[in-house]
GUMARKE-867220 format. One line per 2 residues: number of its first residue (from 1); their letters; for each residue x, z, y of C-alpha. Coordinates in steps of 0.1 Angstrom, whole numbers. Layout:
// GUMARKE-867220
NUM) a) X,Z,Y; ...
This chain:
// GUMARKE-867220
1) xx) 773,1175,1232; 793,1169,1263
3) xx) 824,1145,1272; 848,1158,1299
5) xx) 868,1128,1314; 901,1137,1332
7) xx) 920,1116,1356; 954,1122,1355
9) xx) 992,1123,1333; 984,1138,1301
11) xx) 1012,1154,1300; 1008,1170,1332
13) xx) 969,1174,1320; 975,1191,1292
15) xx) 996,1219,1301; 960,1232,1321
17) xx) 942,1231,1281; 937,1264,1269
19) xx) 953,1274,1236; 942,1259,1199
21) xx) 907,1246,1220; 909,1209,1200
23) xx) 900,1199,1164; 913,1172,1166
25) xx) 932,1141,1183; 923,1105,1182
27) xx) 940,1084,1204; 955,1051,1211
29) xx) 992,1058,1230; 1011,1031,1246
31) xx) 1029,1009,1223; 1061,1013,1248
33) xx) 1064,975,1244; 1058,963,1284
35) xx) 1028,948,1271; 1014,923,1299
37) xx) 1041,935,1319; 1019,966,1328
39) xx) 1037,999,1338; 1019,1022,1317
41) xx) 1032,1002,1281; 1071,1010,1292
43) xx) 1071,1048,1309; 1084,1064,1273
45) xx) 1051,1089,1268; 1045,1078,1234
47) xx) 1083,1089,1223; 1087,1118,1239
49) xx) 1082,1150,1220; 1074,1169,1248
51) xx) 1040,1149,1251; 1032,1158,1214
53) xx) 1042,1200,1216; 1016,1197,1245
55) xx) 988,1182,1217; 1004,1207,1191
57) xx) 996,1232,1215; 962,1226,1223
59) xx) 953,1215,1185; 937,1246,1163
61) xx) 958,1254,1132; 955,1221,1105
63) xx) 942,1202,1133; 948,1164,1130
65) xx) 964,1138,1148; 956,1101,1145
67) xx) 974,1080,1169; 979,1047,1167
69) xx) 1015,1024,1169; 1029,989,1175
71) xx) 1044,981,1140; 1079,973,1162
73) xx) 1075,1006,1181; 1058,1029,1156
75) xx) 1088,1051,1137; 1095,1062,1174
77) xx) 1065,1074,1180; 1061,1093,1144
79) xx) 1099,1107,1150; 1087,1121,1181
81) xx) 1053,1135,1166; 1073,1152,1142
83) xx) 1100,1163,1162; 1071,1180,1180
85) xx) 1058,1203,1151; 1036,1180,1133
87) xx) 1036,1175,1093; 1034,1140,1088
89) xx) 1006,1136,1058; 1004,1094,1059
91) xx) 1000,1063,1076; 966,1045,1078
93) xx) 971,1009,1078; 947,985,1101
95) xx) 947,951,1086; 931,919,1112
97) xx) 933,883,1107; 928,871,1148
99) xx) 966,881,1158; 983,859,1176
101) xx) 1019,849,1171; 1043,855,1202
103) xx) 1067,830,1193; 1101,816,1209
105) xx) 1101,782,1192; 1138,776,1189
107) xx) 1137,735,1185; 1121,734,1221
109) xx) 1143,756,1236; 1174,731,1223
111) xx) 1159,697,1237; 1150,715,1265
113) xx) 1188,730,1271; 1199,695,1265
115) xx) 1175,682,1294; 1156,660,1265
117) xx) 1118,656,1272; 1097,651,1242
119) xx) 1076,624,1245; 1061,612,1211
121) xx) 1036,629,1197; 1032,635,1161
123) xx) 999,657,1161; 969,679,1180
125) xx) 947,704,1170; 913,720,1187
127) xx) 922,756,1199; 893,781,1206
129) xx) 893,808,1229; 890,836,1210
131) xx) 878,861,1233; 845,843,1231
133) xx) 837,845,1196; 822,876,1175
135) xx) 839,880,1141; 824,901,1120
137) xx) 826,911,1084; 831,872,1068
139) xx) 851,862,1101; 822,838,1113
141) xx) 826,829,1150; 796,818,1175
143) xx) 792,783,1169; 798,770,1204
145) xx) 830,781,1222; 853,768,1247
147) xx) 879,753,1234; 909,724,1241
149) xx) 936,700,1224; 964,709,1220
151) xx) 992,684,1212; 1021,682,1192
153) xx) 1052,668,1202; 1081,652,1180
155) xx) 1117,669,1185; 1136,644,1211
157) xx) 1171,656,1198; 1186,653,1167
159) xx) 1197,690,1172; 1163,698,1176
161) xx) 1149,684,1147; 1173,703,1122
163) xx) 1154,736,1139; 1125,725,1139
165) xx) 1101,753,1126; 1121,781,1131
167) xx) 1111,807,1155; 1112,848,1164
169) xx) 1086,860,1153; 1058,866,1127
171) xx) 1018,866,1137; 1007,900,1140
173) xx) 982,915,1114; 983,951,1115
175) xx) 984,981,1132; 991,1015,1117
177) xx) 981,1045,1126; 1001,1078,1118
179) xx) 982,1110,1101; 997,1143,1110
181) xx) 983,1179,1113; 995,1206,1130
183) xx) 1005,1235,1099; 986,1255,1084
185) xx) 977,1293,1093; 975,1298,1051
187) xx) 960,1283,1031; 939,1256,1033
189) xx) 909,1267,1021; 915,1301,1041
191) xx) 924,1277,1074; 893,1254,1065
193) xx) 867,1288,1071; 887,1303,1104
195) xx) 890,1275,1124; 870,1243,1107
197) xx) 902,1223,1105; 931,1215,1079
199) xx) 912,1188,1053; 897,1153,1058
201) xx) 854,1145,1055; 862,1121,1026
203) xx) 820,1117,1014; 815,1109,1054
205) xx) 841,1081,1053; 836,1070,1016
207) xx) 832,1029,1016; 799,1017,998
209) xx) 810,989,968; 787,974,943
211) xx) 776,988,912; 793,976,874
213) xx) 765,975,849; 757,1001,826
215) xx) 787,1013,807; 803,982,816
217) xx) 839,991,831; 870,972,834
219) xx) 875,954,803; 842,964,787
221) xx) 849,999,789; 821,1027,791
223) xx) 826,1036,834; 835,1073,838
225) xx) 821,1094,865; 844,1118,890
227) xx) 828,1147,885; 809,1145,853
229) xx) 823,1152,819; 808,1155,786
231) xx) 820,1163,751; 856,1153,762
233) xx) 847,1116,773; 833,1107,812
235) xx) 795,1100,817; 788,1062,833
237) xx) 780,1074,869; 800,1060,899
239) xx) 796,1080,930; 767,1075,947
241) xx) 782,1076,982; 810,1046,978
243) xx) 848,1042,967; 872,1070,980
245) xx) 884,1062,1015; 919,1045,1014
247) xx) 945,1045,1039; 946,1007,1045
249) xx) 910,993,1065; 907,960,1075
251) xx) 886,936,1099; 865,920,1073
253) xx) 881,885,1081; 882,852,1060
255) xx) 920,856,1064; 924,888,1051
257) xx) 893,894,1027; 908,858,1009
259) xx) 943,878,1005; 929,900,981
261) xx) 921,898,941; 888,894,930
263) xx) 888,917,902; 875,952,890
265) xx) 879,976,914; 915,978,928
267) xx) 929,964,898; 945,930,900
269) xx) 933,898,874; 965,896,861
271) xx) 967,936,849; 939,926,821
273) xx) 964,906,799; 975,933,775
275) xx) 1001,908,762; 1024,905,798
277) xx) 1008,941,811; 1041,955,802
279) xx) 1061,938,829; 1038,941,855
281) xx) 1042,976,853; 1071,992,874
283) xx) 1074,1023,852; 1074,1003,820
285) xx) 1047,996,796; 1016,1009,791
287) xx) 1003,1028,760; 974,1008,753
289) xx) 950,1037,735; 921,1028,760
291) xx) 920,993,759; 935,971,784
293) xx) 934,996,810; 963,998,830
295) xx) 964,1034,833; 957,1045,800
297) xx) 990,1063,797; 985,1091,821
299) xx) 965,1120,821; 968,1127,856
301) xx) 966,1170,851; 982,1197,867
303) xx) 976,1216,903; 981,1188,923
305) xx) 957,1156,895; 921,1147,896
307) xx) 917,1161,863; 905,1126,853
309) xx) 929,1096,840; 930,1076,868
311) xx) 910,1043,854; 880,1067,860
313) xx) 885,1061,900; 877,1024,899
315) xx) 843,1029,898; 832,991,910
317) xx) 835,962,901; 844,932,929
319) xx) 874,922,953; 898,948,964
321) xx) 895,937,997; 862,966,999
323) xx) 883,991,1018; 864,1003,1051
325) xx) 861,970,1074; 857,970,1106
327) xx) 861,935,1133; 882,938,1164
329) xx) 860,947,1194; 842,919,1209
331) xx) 835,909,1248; 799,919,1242
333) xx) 814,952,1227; 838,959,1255
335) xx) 810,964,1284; 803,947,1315
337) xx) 838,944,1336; 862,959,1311
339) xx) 892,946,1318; 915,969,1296
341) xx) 937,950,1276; 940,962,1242
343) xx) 904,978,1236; 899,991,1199
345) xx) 864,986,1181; 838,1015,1184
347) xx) 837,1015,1143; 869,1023,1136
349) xx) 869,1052,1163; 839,1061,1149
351) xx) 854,1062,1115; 883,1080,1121
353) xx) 863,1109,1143; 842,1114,1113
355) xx) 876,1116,1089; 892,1145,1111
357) xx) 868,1162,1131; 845,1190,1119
359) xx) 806,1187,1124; 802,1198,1164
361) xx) 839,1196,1172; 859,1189,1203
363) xx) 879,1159,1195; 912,1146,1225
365) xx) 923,1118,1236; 949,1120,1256
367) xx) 952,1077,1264; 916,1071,1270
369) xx) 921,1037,1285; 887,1021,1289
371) xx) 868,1053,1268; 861,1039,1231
373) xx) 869,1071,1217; 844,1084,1239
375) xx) 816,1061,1231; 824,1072,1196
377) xx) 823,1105,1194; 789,1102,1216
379) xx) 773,1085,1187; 788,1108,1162
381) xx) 777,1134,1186; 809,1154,1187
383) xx) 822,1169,1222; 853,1150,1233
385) xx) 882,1155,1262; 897,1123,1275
387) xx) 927,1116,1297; 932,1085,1313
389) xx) 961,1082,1345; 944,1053,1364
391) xx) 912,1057,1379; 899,1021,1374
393) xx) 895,1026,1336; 882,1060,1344
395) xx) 850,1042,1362; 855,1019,1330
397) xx) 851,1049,1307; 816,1066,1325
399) xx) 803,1031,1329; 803,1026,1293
401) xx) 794,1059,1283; 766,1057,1303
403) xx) 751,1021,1289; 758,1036,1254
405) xx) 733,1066,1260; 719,1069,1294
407) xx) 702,1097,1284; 719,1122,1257
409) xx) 754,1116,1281; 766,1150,1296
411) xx) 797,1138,1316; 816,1158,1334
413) xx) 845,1138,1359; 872,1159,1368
415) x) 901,1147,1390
């Protein structure tokens, strides 16, 4: 295992990477949004296709790409991945609940065009810094953190007050992250045993739920296995490594985990009422020959089905919220003097590595910034090629790989 950092332009960097030498790309492009006013968010990289033939290039046949977007910016970005060569297979959706709003409140920009100072106030609230607490799965934060009051002022114009609560803009929850692959040489199986690439490790990123009782399914139903069949029905037998990845994960906050149905599976309360199921259904009603599942019309065959009727994937029982969760990276989590701004979570990078990259492959990324895709794909022990233009998160990124594994690290700094 070995991680080979390069300091440099990727796109001047990449040109130097032999042919079809990567399995596959995980990286975190600028959002081209002059985030923080720094230089590197507004240069155009990420929406220029000639950055992406360069990946194309380098990526093996049915290589993947996973790169992720600024939900303003991110069709840009996709157009230009596209543009490049790339088939566009989905979107993986990041859910978090810690955004914060960048909002333009338009009542104090009246009173204070009209020179009106607001004096009375009407309200305060304690605000925490955030950067000092660790969420995790139930959005718990450390008990004692720095925090301040924050007051809230009446409008001092009558102008004002008829805006009052409008604004620009929404908080921030999500990020998504575009899924492409480079085509095919054939077939996929064919592709799969030349080169190792071309299909996603869904049992190594399948999401553990909790077991229904014995032939207990959604509405009393006997469960049905994916696999198993027998005498025409499906056995009880969920699969014993988790619920089929989705393309929607989420930071395991009280915000977002509360936004979700408890109920079986991914199936909503309200789709157990047989008697209103038939408006709640966007192709019409339901045939209701297996009960009051929702899916009980559909076979599901042909090249392309699971063979199964698709009630037999809800194999759990619980909130829908039990996609794969994973918290926004914390200050103990970032390393001693990382000062990158927008540093993404080691479990999610590690996550998405496993979902792409064949056992003892080379995985890029061509925006390294402070090296979290490299601390990955260390503990996932795959070998992995970063780029990163300035040299004070390159000392950033063999710092941290370092204090990860001190030991197993073969790091190889090249200017």
């Amino acid at each position: 295992m070995s991680i080979r950092i390069i300091t440099g332009d990727c796109r001047e960097v990449l040109r130097a990477l032999e042919d079809e030498s990567i399995d596959s790309i995980v990286t975190d492009p600028p959002y081209e949004l002059g985030f923080m006013g720094k230089k590197w968010d507004q240069s155009g990289v990420a929406f220029d296709p000639k950055t992406w033939r360069q990946a194309l290039r380098v990526l093996k046949p049915g290589g993947h790409l996973l790169a992720f977007g600024g939900a303003r910016t991110y069709h840009r970005m996709a157009s230009a991945i596209e543009d490049a060569g790339f088939e566009i297979r989905d979107q993986i959706m990041w859910i978090y609940g810690s955004g914060f709003p960048k909002n333009f409140d338009v009542s104090k920009a009246i009173d204070k065009a009209a020179g009106a100072e607001r004096s009375e106030i009407v309200g305060s609230y304690r605000a925490r810094d955030l950067s000092k607490c660790s969420n995790n799965r139930f959005g718990s934060v450390d008990a004692e953190v720095s925090s301040t009051i924050v007051s809230s002022y009446a409008p001092a114009t009558a102008t004002a007050l008829q805006w009052q609560g409008w604004g620009t803009a929404l908080k921030p929850a999500h990020e998504p992250i575009v899924v492409a692959r480079k085509p095919l040489s054939s077939t996929v199986a064919a592709n799969v045993l030349a080169y190792g690439t071309g299909a996603l490790n869904i049992d190594a990123c399948r999401v553990a739920g909790e077991s229904m009782p014995p032939n207990a399914g959604a509405g009393g139903l006997p469960r049905r296995s994916e696999h198993e069949q027998r005498g025409g029905g499906f056995v009880s037998q969920p699969h014993q490594l988790g619920r089929w990845p989705a393309n929607v994960l989420h930071d395991g906050s009280e915000d977002v985990v509360s936004a979700f149905p408890d109920a079986p599976g991914q199936m909503a309360d309200t789709s157990l009422d047989a008697s209103v199921r038939k408006t709640q259904n966007v192709y019409g009603a339901m045939r209701s020959g297996r009960g009051p599942e929702p899916s009980a019309d559909s076979a599901n065959e042909g090249s392309v089905g699971f063979k199964i009727r698709p009630g037999a994937r809800r194999l759990d029982e619980g909130s829908a919220a039990r996609f794969f969760y994973c918290a926004k990276a914390t200050t103990a989590e970032r390393g001693e003097g990382n000062t990158h701004p927008t540093v993404k979570p080691i479990a999610l990078m590690r996550w998405l590595l496993r979902l792409i990259t064949p056992p003892g492959g080379t995985a890029l990324d061509m925006f390294a910034g402070s090296g979290t895709t490299g601390v990955a794909a260390q503990q996932e022990q795959f070998d992995a090629v970063l780029i990163e233009e300035d040299p004070a998160y390159v000392e950033i990124i063999v710092r941290r790989l370092r204090a990860d594994s001190p030991l197993l690290a073969n790091i190889e700094v090249a200017a």
